[in-house]
N, C-alpha and C positions, 0 to 999 in steps of 0.2 A: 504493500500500500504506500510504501513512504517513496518509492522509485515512482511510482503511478504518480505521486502527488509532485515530485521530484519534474519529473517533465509536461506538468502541465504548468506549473510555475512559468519554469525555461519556457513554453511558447507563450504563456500570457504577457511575460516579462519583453519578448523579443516582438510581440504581434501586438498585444491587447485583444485578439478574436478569439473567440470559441465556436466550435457550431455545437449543437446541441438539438437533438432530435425528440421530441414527446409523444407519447404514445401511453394509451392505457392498459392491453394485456396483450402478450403473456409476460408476466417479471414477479417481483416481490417487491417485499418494505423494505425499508430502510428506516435508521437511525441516523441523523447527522451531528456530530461533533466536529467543535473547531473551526480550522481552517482550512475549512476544504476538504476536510477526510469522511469516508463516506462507509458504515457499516452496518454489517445485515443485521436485519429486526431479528430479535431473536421472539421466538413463542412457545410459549411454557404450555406442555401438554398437563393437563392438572384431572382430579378425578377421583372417585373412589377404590381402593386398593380391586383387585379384582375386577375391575372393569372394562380388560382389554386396551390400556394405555401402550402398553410394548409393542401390543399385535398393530395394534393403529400406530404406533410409532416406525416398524419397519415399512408396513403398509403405505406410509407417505413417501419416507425417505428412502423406499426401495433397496434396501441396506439389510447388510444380514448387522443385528442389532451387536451379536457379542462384539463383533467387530471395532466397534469404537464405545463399550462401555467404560463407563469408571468406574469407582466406589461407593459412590452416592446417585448416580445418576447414566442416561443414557445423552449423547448432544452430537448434533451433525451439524454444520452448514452444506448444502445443498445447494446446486447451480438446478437455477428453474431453467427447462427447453423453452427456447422462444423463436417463435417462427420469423420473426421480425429483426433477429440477429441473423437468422441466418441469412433472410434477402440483404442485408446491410455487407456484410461480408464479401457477400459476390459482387457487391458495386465497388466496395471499398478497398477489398483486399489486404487489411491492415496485417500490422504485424502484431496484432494484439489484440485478442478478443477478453471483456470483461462481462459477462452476463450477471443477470440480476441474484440475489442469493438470499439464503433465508434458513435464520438458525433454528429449530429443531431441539425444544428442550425436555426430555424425560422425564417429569419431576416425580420422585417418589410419592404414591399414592395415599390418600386419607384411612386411615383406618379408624372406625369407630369406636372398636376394640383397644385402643390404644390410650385409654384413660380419660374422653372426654373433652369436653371441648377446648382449646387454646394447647391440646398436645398432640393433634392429630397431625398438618405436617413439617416433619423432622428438617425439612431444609424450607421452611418461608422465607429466608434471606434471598434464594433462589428466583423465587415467585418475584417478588419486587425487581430484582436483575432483570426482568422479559418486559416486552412491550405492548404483550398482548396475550390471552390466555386461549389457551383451544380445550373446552371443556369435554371431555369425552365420556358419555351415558352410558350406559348399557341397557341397553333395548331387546334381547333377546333370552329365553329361557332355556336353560340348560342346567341341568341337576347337578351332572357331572362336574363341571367349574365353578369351585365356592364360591360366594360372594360377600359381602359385608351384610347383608340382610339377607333373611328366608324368601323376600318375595321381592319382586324386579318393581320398582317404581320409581320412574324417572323426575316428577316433581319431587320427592323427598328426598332424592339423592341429593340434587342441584341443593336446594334448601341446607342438607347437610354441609356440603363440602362453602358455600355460601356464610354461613354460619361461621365457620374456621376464618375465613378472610376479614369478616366483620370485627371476628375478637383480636384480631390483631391491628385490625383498624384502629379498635375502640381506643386501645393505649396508646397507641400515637396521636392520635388528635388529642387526648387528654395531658399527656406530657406537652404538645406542642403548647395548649390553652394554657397551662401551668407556666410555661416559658414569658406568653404576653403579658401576664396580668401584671408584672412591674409596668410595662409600657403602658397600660390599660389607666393605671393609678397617675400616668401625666398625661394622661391626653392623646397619646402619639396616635393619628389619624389611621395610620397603616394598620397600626394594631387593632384597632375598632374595627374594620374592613377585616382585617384576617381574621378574628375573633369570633366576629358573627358568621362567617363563613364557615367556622368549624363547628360554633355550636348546632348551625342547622345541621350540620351530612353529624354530627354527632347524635344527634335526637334522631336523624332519620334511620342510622343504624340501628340504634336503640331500639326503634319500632319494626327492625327484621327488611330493612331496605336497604341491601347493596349500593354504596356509592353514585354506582353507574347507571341506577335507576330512580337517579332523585335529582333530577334534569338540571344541573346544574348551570351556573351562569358561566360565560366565560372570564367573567370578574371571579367567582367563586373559585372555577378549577385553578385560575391564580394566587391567590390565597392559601389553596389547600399544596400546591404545584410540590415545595419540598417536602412534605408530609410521604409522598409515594406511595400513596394508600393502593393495595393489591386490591381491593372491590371494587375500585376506579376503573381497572385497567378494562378497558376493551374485549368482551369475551364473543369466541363460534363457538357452537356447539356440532360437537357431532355425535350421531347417533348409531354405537355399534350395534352392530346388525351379526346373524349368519346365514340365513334364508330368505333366497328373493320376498318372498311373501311378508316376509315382517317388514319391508317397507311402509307396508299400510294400514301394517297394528296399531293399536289404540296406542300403546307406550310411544313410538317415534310419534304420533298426532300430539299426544301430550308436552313431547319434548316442543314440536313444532310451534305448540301456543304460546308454551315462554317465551321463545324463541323471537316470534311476533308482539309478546307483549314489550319484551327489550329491544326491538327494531333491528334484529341482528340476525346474521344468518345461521343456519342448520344446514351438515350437509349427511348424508345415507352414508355410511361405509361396514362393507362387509370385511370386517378386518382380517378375517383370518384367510379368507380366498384371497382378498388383494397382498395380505401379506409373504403366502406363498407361492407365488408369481411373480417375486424379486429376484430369483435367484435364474427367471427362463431369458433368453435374449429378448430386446429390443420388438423384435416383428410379433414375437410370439405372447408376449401381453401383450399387445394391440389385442390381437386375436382372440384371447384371453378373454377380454375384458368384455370383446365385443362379443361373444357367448355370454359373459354375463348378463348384458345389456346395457351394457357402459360404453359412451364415445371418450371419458375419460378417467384419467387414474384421478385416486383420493388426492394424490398431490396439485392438480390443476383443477380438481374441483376448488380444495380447500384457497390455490392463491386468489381465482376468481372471486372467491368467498369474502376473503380478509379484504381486499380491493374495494369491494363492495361497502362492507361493514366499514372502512378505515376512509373510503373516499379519495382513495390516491389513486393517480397514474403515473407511468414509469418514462421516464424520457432518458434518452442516449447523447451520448459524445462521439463521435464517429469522424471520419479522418482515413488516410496510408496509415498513421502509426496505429491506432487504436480505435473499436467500437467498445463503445462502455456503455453500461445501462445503470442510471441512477432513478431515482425515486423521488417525489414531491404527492402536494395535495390540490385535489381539484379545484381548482377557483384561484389559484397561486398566481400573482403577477409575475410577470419575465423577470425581474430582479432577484425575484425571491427564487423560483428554479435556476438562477447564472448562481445565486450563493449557494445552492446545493454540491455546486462544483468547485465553488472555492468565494469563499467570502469577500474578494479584491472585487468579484464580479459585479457582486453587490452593491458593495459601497460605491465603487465608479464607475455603474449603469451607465449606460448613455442611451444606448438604443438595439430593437432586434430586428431583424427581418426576419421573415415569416415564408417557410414554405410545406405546406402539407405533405405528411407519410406520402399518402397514396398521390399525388400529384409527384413527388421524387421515385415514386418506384414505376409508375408506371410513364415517365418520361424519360426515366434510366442515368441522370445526373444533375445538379443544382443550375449546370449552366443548359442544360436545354430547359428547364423550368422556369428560370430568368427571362431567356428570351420569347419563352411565349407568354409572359408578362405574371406570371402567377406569383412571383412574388413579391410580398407587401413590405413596407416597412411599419414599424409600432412600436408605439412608447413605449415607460413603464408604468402605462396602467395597464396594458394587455394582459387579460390571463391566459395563461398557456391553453390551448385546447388540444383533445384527444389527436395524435398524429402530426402535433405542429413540428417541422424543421427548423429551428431556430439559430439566427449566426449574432452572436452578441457582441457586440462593440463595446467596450468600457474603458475608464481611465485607469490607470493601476494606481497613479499619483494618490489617489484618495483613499 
C-alpha cells in the first residue's frame, strides 16, 4: 500500500491529474484513513454459537477455512470478481491491477450457556474493530447439529445476540456521561449537545432498542461518533438455510420482517452446499450453483447486499501503470471521491471532467469520447454518478 500511495504522490506531484472512474457494482467497502491510504471494510460475521457462522464463513470467502484460522478467530480479505476491471484492463493494459477487497471476520459465537448476559462474547473488542456486522440466523431444522436452544427461532435469536451488544453499549455511554458532567457543571455547549445525545440512545437501549434502530440524527451519530457503540454498526442478515424449500419457511419470513422493519437487507444462503463447492474449479460452481438455482454465489449476493444497505458505489483509478478500484458514498461531490484517493485532491479541487463507464467502453478510449463531445466538465458540487469517468484537476499547493 505505501509503494501504491508512493506513486500516486510522484504523479500528482509531477501532473496534478488523476482520472478516476465511478461505478456502482461489482466491488466492496472500504475504510478510509489519512492520507490517501485506502483499506478494506472489514465485516464481523456475528451470531449464535451453532448457527453455521464457519459454514457461511467459507461459503462467502470460498476458502477452505483451517486455512487461515487463528486462535480466536477465523479472517480473510478477499479480492471481489468485477466484471468492470476486467473491461478496464483490456483498454488499459496497466501494469497493475488493484481490485476492490473486503475483510471477512469470524467472530466467535454467543453462547447462552456461557453465564448470561455481558459474558457471552469473548472477543467484543473485535466486534467494534469491523465496520459493519453480517448477522447470521439459523433458519433450518436439524436434530443432529446442536444448537443454543431446543427450538429454531429467529426473532429470539436476533433479540439474544442484540441484547449482548446493548450491555456493552450500556457502559460506554455511561462512562462517556460520567466523563461530561465536569463540562456539564460550566456550561460547555459541546457537552450539553453530547450529553443529550447519549442520554436519549441510552434510554433507548434501556427500553431493548438497538442503536441502529433509534433513527438517529446526524448531529447525534456525532456526538455518540467516539463512543463506537457495536448496536450502531450497520447490520445484513443472513439467513442459513439447507433445503431449497426453506426459503419460504415461516423462520426466513420472520427473519425477513426484521429485516424490513430495520430497512436493511436479508440474503438466503445454503451454507453448507455453497460451502462445499469451494474447493470445485471456477466453471464448475457456476454450474453448481446454477443447479441450485442460483445466478450467484453468497459472496456477490452479500457485496450487492452491503452496497445497498451502506449506499456506496465503487469508483476506479485506471491508467498504463495501474486500474485500482476505490470506494465512496452515493451523493458524494467530486472532491470528496478525489480525497478518497488522497486528501491533496481535496483540499486543491479545482475541477473534473466527466465521462461515463459505458460511453468509454463502448467508444473504446477517452479521446474518441472527447471528440464526439460526451465529455463534460463540472465543478465541485457535482456528485459523482453510477459509471462516471472522472479526470480531476487540482492544486497540490493547498
Amino acid at each position: 500500500m505505501e509503494d501504491e500511495l508512493g506513486e500516486i504522490e510522484d504523479a500528482c506531484e509531477h501532473t496534478g491529474i488523476y482520472s478516476i472512474i465511478i461505478s456502482t457494482f461489482p466491488g466492496c467497502l472500504h475504510t478510509f484513513y489519512g492520507k490517501g491510504v485506502c483499506m478494506a471494510l472489514s465485516c464481523g460475521l456475528i451470531g449464535l454459537a451453532s448457527c453455521g457462522k464457519t459454514v457461511i464463513f467459507k461459503a462467502i470467502t470460498a476458502t477452505r477455512v483451517s486455512s487461515i484460522s487463528t486462535s480466536d478467530m477465523n479472517r480473510l480479505v478477499i479480492k471481489v470478481p468485477d466484471q468492470r476491471i476486467e473491461k478496464l484492463v483490456e483498454m488499459y493494459h496497466p501494469h497493475k491491477i488493484v481490485p476492490t477487497t473486503l475483510e471477512i471476520v469470524d467472530i466467535p459465537g454467543l453462547s447462552v450457556r456461557s453465564g448470561g448476559e455481558g459474558n457471552g462474547f469473548r472477543l467484543l473488542g473485535h466486534i467494534k474493530n469491523v465496520d459493519a456486522l453480517i448477522h447470521v440466523v439459523r433458519c433450518f431444522e436439524d436434530g443432529n447439529i446442536p444448537f443454543e436452544h431446543e427450538t429454531i427461532d429467529p426473532v429470539r435469536d436476533i433479540e439474544t445476540v442484540d441484547l449482548e451488544l446493548m450491555v456493552a453499549d450500556s457502559t460506554t455511554l455511561e462512562n462517556k456521561i460520567n466523563r461530561l458532567a465536569k463540562k456539564l457543571r460550566m456550561g460547555d455547549k459541546d457537552a450539553v449537545r453530547d450529553n443529550a445525545a447519549c442520554e436519549k440512545v441510552l434510554a433507548g437501549i434501556r427500553q431493548g432498542v438497538p442503536a441502529r434502530r433509534q433513527g438517529l440524527t446526524a448531529s447525534e451519530m456525532a456526538s455518540i461518533y467516539d463512543c463506537n457503540l457495536v448496536s450502531v454498526k450497520p447490520v445484513l442478515y443472513i439467513a442459513n438455510i439447507k433445503l431449497a424449500e426453506e426459503s419460504y419457511s415461516e423462520h426466513v419470513a420472520r427473519l425477513k420482517g426484521i429485516a424490513d422493519v430495520e430497512h436493511t437487507e436479508m440474503i438466503v444462503v445454503r451454507g453448507k452446499d455453497e460451502a462445499d463447492i469451494t474447493d470445485l474449479e471456477p466453471e464448475e460452481q457456476k454450474e453448481f450453483l446454477r443447479d441450485l438455482g442460483l445466478e450467484e454465489s453468497s459472496m456477490e449476493r452479500l457485496v450487492h447486499a452491503a452496497y445497498r444497505t451502506l449506499n456506496l458505489i465503487t469508483f476506479f483509478t485506471v491508467g498504463e501503470d495501474e486500474v485500482h478500484a476505490w470506494t465512496c458514498r452515493r451523493g458524494d461531490k467530486a472532491p470528496v471521491a478525489a480525497g478518497k484517493i488522497h486528501t491533496d485532491m481535496e483540499k486543491g479541487f479545482i475541477r473534473i471532467e466527466v465521462i461515463s463507464y459505458d460511453d468509454l467502453i463502448r467508444m473504446g478510449s477517452e479521446a474518441a469520447v472527447a471528440k464526439a463531445g460526451r465529455k463534460r466538465v463540472e465543478s465541485r458540487e457535482y456528485q459523482v454518478q453510477d459509471g462516471d469517468t472522472v479526470m480531476v484537476l487540482f492544486n497540490k499547493g493547498k
